[in-house]
C-alpha positions in Angstrom: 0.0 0.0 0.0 1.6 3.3 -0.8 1.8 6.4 1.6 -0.9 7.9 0.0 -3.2 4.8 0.3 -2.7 4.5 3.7 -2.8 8.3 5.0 -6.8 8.1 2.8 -7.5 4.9 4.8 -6.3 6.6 8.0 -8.6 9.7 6.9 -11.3 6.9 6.2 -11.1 5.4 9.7 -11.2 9.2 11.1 -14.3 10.1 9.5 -16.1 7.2 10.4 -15.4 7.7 14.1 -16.5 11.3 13.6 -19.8 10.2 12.2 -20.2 8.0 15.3 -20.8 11.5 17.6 -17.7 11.5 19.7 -17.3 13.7 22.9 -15.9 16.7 22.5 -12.1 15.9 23.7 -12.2 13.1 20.8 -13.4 15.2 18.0 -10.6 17.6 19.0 -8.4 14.9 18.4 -10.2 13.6 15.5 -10.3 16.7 13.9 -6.5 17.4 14.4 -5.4 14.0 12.8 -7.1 14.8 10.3 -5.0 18.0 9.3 -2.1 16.6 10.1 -3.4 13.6 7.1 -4.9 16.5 5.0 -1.1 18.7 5.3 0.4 15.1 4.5 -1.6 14.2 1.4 -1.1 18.1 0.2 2.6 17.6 -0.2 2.5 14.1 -1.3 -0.2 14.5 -4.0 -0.2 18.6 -4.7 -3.3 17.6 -7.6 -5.4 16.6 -4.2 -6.5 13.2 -3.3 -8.8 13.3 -6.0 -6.8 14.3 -8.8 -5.0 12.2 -11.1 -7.9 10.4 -12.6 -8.5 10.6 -16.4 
């Protein structure tokens, strides 16, 4: 699985947890990983996770 794979699966995961209503301390967290993944897929992929496709 390349970095990019894995850092959307990670970003997968996270969502899912947010959609399960977490308290307020976990979305914190939640939402930080989730920047820190979003800053990491920026650099690695500057076209966006997205982009790419024909």
């Amino acid at each position: 699985m390349s970095t990019v794979q894995n850092l959307l699966a990670q970003k997968q995961q996270l969502v899912e947890r947010l959609e399960s209503d977490p308290g307020p301390n976990e979305r914190e967290e939640i939402e930080r990983l989730l920047a820190k993944i979003e800053t990491a897929l920026s650099l690695l992929d500057p076209d966006g996770p997205a982009g790419g496709g024909d």
